[in-house]
C-alpha positions as CSV (number, residue, x, y, z in Angstrom):
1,X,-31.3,-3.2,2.4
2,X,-29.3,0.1,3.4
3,X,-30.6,3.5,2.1
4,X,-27.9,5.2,0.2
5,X,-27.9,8.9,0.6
6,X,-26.6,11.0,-2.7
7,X,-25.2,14.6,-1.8
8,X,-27.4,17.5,-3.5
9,X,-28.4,17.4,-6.7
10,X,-27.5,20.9,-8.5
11,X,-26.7,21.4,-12.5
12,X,-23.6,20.9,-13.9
13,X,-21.5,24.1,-13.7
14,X,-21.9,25.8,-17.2
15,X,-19.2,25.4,-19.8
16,X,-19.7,27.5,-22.6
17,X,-17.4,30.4,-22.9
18,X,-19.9,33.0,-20.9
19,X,-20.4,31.1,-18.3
20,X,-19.2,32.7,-15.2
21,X,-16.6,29.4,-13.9
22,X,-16.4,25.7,-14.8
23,X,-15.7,22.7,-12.5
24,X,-13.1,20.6,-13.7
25,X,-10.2,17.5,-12.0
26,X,-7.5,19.5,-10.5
27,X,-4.8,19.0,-12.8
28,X,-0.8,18.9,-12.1
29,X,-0.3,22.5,-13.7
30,X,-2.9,23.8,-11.0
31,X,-0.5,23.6,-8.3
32,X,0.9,27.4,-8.0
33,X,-2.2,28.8,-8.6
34,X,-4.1,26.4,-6.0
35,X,-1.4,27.5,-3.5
36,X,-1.4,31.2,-4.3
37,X,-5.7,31.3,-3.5
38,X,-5.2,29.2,-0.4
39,X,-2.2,32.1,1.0
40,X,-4.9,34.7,-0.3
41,X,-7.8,33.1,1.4
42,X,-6.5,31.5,4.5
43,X,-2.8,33.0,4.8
44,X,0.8,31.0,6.0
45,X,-0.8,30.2,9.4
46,X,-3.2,27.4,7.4
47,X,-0.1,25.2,7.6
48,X,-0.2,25.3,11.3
49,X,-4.0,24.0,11.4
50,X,-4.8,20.6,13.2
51,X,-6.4,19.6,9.4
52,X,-3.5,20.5,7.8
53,X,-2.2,17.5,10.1
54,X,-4.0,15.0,7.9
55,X,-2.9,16.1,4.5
56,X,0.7,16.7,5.4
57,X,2.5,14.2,3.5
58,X,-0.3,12.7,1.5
59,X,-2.0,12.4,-1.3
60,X,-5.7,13.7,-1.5
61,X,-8.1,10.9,-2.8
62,X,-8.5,9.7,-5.9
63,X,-10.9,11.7,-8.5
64,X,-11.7,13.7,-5.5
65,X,-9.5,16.8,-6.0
66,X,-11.2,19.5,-7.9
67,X,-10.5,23.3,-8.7
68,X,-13.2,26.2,-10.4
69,X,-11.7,27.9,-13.4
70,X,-13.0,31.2,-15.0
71,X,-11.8,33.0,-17.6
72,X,-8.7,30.5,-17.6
73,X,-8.0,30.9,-14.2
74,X,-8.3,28.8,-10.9
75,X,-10.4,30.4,-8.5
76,X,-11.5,27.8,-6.2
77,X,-10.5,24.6,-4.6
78,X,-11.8,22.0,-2.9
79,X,-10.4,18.6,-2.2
80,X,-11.1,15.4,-0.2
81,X,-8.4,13.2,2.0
82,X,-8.8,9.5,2.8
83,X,-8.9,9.5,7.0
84,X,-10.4,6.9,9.5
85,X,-12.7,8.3,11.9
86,X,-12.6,6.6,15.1
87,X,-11.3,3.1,12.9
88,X,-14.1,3.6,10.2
89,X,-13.2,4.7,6.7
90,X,-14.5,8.0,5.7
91,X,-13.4,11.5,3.6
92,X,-12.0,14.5,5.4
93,X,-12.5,18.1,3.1
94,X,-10.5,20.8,2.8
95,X,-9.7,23.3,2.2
96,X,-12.1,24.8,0.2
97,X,-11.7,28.4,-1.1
98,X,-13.2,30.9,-3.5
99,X,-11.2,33.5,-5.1
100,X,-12.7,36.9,-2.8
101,X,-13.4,38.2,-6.2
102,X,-15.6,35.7,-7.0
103,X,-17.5,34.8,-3.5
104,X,-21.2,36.2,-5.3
105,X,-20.7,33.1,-7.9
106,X,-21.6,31.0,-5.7
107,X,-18.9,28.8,-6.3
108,X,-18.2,27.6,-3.4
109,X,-21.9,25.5,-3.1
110,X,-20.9,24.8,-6.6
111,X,-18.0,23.3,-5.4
112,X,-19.0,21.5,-2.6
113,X,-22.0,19.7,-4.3
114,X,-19.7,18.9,-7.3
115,X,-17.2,17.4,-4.6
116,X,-19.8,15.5,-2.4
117,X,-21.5,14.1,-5.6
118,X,-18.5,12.4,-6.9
119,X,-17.9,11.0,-3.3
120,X,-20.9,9.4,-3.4
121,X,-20.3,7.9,-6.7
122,X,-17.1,6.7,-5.9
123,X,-19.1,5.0,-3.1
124,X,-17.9,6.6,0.0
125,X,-19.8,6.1,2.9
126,X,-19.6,9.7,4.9
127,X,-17.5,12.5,4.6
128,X,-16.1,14.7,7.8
129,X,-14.6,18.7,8.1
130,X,-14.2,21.4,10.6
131,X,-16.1,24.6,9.7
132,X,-18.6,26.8,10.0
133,X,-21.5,24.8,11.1
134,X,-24.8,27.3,9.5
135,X,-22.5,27.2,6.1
136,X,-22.0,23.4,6.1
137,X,-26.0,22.5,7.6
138,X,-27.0,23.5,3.7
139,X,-25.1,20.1,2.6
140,X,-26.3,18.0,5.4
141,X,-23.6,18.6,7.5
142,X,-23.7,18.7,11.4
143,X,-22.1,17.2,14.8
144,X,-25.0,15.1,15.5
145,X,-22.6,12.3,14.9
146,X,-19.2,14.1,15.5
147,X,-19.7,14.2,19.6
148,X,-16.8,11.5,20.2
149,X,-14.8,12.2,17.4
150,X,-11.6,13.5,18.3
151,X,-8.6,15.6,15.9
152,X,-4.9,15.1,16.2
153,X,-4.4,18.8,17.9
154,X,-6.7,21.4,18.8
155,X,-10.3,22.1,17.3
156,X,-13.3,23.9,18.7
157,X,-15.8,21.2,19.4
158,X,-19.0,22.8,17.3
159,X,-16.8,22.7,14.0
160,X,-16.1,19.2,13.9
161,X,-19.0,17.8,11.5
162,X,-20.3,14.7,9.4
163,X,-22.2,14.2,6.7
164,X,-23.3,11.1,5.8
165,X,-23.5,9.7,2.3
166,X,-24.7,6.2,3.6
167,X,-27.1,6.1,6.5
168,X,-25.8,4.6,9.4
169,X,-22.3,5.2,8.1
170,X,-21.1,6.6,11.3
171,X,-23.3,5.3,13.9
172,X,-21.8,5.2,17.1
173,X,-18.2,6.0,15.6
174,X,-15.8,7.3,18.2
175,X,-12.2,7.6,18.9
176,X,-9.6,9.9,16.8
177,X,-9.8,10.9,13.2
178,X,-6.5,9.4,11.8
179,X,-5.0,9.7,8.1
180,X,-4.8,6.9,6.4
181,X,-4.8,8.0,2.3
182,X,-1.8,7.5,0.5
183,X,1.8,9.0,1.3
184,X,3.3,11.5,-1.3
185,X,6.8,10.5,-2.3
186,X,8.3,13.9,-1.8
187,X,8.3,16.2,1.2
188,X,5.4,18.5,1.7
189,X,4.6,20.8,-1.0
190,X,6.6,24.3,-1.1
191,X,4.6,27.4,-2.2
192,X,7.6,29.4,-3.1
193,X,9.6,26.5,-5.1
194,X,5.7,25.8,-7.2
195,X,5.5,29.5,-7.9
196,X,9.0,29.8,-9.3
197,X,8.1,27.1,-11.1
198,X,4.9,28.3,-12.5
């Protein structure tokens, strides 16, 4: 029988009124602010990013779309996309972005293990990103499994990284990581139009 790995197990983020954020389902209303922390953290060139290639026009998974909230408002983000890497099924995060205000929270592992977690329980097999790899190594990430994966545009090699939520998930995977999640039914998202709206 397979061995299923679960992501880290960390408490619940607190919800009582002093606690410093809460995890919660990103909700429709989260939209402006989600966009305004993404400009603040990663600026207008995070459109141009080879990622950004496999969320344009889709929608991000289902149940795996989350944002941090203190004091009533959003102050990080993290979110998981449906992709096939090299023709097997598998998660792509990102972005995921703390408020600078709140980087000594340690939201953003909050995050991350919140978001992992409910993969798992959703029963994906294995999760993919580009970052930093001595960040991601906390939460089992690492290119031991990445080395014939390809993106759809340019990426530094040692950035591309796996994490498996299912031993074996990605054993001897290889080819290009493709999105395959479902397709939104309006054009991509405009930050200006969501913040006149908000």
């Amino acid at each position: 029988m397979t061995a299923v790995k679960t992501a880290m197990t960390v408490p619940a983020a607190p919800t009582s009124e002093a606690a410093p954020f809460a995890i919660r389902a990103e909700r429709p209303s989260d939209v402006a602010a989600r966009e305004a922390l993404l400009d603040v953290c990663f600026g207008p060139g995070r459109f141009a990013r080879t990622c950004q290639r496999l969320r344009d026009g889709r929608k991000p998974a289902e149940g795996l779309a989350f944002v941090a909230v203190r004091r009533g408002k959003v102050v990080g983000t993290v979110r998981l996309w449906h992709v096939s890497a090299g023709g097997r099924a598998a998660l792509m995060l990102g972005p995921l972005a703390v408020d600078p205000a709140c980087r000594e929270l340690g939201l953003g592992a909050a995050l991350m293990n919140h978001a992992l977690a409910a993969a798992a329980a959703r029963g994906h097999d294995a999760v993919v990103l580009l970052g930093d790899a001595p960040y991601y190594a906390r939460f089992g990430f690492s290119t031991g499994k990445t080395a014939a994966l390809a993106m759809p545009g340019p990426f530094e090699r040692d950035r591309l990284l796996a994490h498996e939520l299912r031993d074996g998930a990605l054993d001897g995977v290889a080819g290009m990581i493709a999105a395959t999640g479902a397709t939104v039914s309006q054009p991509r998202h405009d930050v200006a139009t969501a913040r006149r709206a908000a």
